[in-house]
C-alpha positions in Angstrom: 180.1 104.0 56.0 176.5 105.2 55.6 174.0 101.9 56.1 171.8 104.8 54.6 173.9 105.3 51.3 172.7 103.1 48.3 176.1 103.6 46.9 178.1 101.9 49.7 175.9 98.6 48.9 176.5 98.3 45.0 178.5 95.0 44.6 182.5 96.3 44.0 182.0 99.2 45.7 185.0 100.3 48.0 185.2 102.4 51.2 188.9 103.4 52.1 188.3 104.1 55.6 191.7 104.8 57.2 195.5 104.9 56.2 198.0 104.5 58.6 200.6 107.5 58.6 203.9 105.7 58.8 203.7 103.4 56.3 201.2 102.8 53.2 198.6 100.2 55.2 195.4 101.1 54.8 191.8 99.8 56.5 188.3 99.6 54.1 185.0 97.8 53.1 184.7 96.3 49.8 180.8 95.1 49.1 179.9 92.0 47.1 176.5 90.4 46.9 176.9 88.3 50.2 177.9 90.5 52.0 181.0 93.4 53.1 184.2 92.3 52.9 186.6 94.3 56.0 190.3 94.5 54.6 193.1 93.8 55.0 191.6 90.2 54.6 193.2 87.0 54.4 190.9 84.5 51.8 191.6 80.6 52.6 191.7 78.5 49.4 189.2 76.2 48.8 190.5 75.4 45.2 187.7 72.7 44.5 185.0 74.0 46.2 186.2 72.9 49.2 188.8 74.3 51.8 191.1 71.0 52.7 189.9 69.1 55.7 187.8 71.9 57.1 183.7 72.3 57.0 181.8 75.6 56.7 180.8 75.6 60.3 184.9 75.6 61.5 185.7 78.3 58.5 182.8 80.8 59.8 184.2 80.4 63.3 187.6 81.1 62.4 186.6 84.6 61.0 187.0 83.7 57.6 185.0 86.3 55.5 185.9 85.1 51.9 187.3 82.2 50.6 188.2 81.2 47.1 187.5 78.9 44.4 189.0 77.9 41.0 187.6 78.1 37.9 190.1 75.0 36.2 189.4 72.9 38.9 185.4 73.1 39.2 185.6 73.6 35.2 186.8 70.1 35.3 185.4 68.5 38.2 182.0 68.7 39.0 181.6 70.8 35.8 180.4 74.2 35.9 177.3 73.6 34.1 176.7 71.1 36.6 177.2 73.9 39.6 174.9 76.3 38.0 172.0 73.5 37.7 172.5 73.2 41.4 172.1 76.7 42.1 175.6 78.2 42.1 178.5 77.7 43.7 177.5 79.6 47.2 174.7 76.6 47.6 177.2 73.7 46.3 179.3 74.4 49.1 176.5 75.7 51.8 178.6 79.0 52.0 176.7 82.3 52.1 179.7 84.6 52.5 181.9 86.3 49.8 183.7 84.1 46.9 186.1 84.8 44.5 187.0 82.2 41.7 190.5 82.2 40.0 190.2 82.1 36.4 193.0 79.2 36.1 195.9 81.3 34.7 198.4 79.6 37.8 197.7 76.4 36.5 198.9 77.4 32.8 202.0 77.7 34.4 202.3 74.8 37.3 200.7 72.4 34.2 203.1 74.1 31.3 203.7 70.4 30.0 200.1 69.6 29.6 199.0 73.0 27.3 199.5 75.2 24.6 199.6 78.7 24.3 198.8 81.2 21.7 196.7 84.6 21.2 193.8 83.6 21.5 194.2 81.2 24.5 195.0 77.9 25.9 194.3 74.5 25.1 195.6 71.8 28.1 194.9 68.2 28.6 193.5 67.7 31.4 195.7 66.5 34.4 192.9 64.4 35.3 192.2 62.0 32.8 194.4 63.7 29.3 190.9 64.9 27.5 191.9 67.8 25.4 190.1 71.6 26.5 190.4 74.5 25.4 190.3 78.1 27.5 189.9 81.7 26.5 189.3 84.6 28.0 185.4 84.1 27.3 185.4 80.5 28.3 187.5 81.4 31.8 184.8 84.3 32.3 181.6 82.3 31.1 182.8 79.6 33.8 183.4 81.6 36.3 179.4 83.5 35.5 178.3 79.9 35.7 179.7 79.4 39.1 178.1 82.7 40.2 181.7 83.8 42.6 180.7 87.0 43.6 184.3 88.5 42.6 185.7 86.7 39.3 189.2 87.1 37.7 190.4 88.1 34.4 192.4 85.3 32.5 195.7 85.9 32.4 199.1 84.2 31.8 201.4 83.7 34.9 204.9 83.6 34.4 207.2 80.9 36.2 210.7 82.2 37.6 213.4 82.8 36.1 211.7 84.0 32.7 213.7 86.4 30.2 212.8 90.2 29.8 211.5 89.1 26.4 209.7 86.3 27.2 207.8 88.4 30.0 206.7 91.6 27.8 205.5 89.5 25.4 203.2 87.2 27.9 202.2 90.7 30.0 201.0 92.2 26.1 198.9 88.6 25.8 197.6 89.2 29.3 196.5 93.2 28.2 195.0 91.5 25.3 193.3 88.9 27.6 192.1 91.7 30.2 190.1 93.3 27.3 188.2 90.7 26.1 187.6 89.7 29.9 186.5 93.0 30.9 183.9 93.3 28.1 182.3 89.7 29.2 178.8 89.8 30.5 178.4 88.5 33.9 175.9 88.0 36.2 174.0 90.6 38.2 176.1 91.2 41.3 179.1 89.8 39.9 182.6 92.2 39.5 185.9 91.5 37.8 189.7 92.0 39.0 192.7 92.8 36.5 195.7 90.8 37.1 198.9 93.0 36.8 201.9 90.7 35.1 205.1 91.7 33.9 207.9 89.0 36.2 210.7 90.9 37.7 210.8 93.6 35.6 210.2 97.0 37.0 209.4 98.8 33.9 207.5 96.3 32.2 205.3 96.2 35.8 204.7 99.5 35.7 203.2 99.6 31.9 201.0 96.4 32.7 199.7 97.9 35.9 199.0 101.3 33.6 197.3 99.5 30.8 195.3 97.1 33.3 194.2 100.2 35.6 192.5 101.6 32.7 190.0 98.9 31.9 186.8 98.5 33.7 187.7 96.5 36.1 186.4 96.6 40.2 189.9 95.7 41.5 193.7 95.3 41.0 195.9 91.9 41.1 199.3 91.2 41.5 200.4 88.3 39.9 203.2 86.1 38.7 204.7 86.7 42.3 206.0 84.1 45.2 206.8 81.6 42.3 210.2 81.1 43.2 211.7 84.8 42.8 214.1 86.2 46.0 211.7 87.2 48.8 213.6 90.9 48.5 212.8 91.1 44.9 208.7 90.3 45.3 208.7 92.9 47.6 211.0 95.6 45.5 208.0 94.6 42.6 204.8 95.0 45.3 206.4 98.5 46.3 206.9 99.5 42.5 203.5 98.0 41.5 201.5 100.0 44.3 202.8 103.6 43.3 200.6 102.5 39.8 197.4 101.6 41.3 194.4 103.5 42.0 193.9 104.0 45.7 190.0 104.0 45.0 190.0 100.5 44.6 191.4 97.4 46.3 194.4 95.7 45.8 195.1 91.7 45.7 198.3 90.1 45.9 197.8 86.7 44.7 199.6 83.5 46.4 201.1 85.3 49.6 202.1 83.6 51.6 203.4 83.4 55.4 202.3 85.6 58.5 205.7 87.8 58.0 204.8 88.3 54.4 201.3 89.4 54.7 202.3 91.9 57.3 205.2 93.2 55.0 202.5 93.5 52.3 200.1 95.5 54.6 202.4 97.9 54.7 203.1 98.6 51.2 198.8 98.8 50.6 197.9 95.6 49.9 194.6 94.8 50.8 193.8 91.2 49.8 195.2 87.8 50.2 195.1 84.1 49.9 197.6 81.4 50.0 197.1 77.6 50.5 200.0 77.6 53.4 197.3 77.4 56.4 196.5 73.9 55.4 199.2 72.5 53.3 201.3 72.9 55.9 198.8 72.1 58.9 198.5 68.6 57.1 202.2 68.0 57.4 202.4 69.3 61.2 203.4 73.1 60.9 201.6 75.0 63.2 202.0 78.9 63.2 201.7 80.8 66.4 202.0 83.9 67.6 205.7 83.0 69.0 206.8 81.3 65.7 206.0 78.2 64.0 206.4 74.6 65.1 206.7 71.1 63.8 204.0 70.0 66.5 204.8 65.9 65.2 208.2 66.4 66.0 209.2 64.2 69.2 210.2 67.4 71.1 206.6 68.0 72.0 206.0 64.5 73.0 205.0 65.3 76.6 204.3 68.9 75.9 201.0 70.1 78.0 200.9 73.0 76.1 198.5 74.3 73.8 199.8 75.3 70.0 199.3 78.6 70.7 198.6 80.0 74.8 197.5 83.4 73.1 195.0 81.5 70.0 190.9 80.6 71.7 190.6 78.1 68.5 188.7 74.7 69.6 192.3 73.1 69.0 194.3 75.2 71.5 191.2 75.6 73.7 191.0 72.0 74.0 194.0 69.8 73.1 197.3 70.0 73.8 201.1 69.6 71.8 201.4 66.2 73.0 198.2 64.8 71.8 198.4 66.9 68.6 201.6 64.9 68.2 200.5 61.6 69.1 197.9 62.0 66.7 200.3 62.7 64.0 202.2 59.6 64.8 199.3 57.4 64.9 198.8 58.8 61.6 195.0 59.9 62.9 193.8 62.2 60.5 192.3 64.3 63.3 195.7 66.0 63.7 196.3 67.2 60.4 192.4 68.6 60.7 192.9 70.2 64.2 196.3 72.2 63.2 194.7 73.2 59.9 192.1 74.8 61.9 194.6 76.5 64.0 196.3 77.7 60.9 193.6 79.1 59.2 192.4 80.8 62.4 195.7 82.2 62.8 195.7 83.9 59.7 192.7 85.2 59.3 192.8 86.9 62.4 196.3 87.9 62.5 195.1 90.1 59.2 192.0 91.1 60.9 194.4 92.4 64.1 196.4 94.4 61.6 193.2 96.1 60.5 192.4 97.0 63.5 195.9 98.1 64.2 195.2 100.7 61.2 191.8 101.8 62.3 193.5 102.5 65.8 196.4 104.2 64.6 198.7 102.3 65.8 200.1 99.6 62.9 203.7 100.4 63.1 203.8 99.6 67.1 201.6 96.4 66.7 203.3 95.3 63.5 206.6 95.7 65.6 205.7 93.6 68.7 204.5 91.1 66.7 207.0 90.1 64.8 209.8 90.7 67.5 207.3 87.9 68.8 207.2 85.8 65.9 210.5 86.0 64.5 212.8 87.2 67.5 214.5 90.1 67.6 215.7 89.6 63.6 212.5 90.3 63.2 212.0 93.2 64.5 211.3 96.2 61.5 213.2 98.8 61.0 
């Protein structure tokens, strides 16, 4: 990339810089208004404005380049009217890197008992406190302005799993309908807007949204409506389809995914974006993930373990502490342990993506991609 080229600045802009000749991974540089974003990338969730149990200070040191807000959760709580008086959502937080906000179409489906859908949009009590709101596609995009994320996202209905053929064509024709009135929404200066492609399990019906939703202004592609409860084979049978109908020009996000086997999985079929609340969920309840598997570290097996989490991970928690204080800590209920193996989680996976990418840029994905997860899973593993 040319520092010299104008072009290669504009917010939304995307550089392919390398594909990797075996499978469909691919390497580039999508610029925002804070800054370049290297993908693959993995985007920690920070669903209220806040990434769980972790400052900005620990997320910067882990590598994280991006990380994510939503647009139902601020809309609620602070308010987004309140984030824009206090200067957008970058200053709320104190973070000057990269943000993308979902536009709260997951939570129409994990809060189905608490809305109500039709054409125009959704109005939900809250889960908060049951006031009665209403969202549209204008609302979603006018909060999401307001909080000033440098990559917004269109409104869109998820589906759950199982849903009927019927069910799902007519929800991916309310999404096209959505993406439309979302695209034509004025945002801020810097700003850019990602389609979500829906359409369930249905091959067919995928490959008409991901048409229709190519075709609208829009600076990059979504996968949605997967990992919600569908086979692991069949999210990837829908990822492979899906890809074959996106531009290559711009980058690709597959929403919600997931574990360290996944991502890599997804690399390969040219996905370029990804975020998933796993990291810390699960660092809260004691999972660590390593580059030899992942362990229960509050499990009494590692009682008088001297080991760190992770012998190949120079995070402060395996640079400093070892298993068996990382489990007393868990059962002294201290909350320092649930902090220190979220931070090892989220550095895990950020750079775990980020050695993929290099992988690609050095043309050699398939081998790395091989050893590692012969390492992580065992030799069941291993791809084919």
């Amino acid at each position: 990339m040319k520092k010299n080229d104008s072009a290669t600045r504009d917010p939304g802009h995307f550089a392919l810089l390398s594909k990797d000749q075996e499978s469909r991974a691919r390497a580039g540089v999508l610029m925002t208004g804070h800054g370049p974003i290297e993908t693959p990338v993995f985007m920690p969730v920070g669903t209220k404005g806040s990434v769980r149990i972790m400052d900005v200070s620990e997320l910067k040191h882990a590598g994280a380049q991006i990380i994510l807000g939503n647009a139902y959760h601020l809309y609620l709580r602070p308010g987004h009217i309140f984030v824009e008086e206090l200067g957008g959502l970058h200053r709320f937080t104190g973070w000057d890197r990269p943000i993308l906000t979902d536009s709260g179409g997951y939570q129409l489906m994990s809060l189905a008992d608490l809305r109500t859908l039709d054409r125009d949009g959704a109005s939900f009590r809250s889960h908060l406190d049951g006031s009665l709101h209403r969202f549209t596609p204008e609302k979603a995009m006018e909060i999401q302005r307001a909080l000033g994320s440098d990559i917004a996202m269109a409104f869109d209905e998820c589906t759950p799993f199982p849903c009927d053929q019927e069910t799902a064509k007519q929800s991916a024709a309310m999404t096209l309908e959505w993406a439309e009135r979302c695209a034509a929404f004025p945002m801020k200066s810097g700003q850019v807007v990602f389609g979500i492609v829906q359409g369930s399990v249905y091959p067919e019906l995928r490959r008409w949204h991901a048409a229709k939703i190519r075709s609208l202004p829009f600076a990059g592609l979504a996968l949605g409506g997967l990992a919600v409860g569908e086979p692991r084979a069949q999210t990837f049978d829908i990822v492979d389809i899906v890809e074959e109908e996106l531009p290559e020009e711009k980058p690709r996000y597959l929403m919600g995914m997931g574990l360290p086997e996944d991502l890599i999985d997804a690399i390969s079929l040219g996905m370029d974006m990804f975020d998933c609340v796993v990291p810390t969920r699960n660092g809260r309840r004691g999972t660590a993930y390593t580059s030899l598997g992942k362990l229960v570290v509050k499990n009494a097996l590692f009682a008088r373990d001297e080991r760190p989490l992770d012998p190949a991970c120079d995070c402060v928690t395996c640079r400093s502490y070892s298993r068996a204080y990382l489990r007393h800590l868990f059962a002294c209920k201290e909350l320092l342990g649930p902090r220190l193996v979220s931070l090892h989680n989220v550095t895990f996976f950020v750079r775990l993506v980020k050695e993929a990418r290099a992988a690609i840029l050095q043309g050699r994905f398939g081998p790395w991609k091989k050893e590692f997860l012969g390492n992580y899973l065992g030799e069941e593993g291993i791809a084919d």
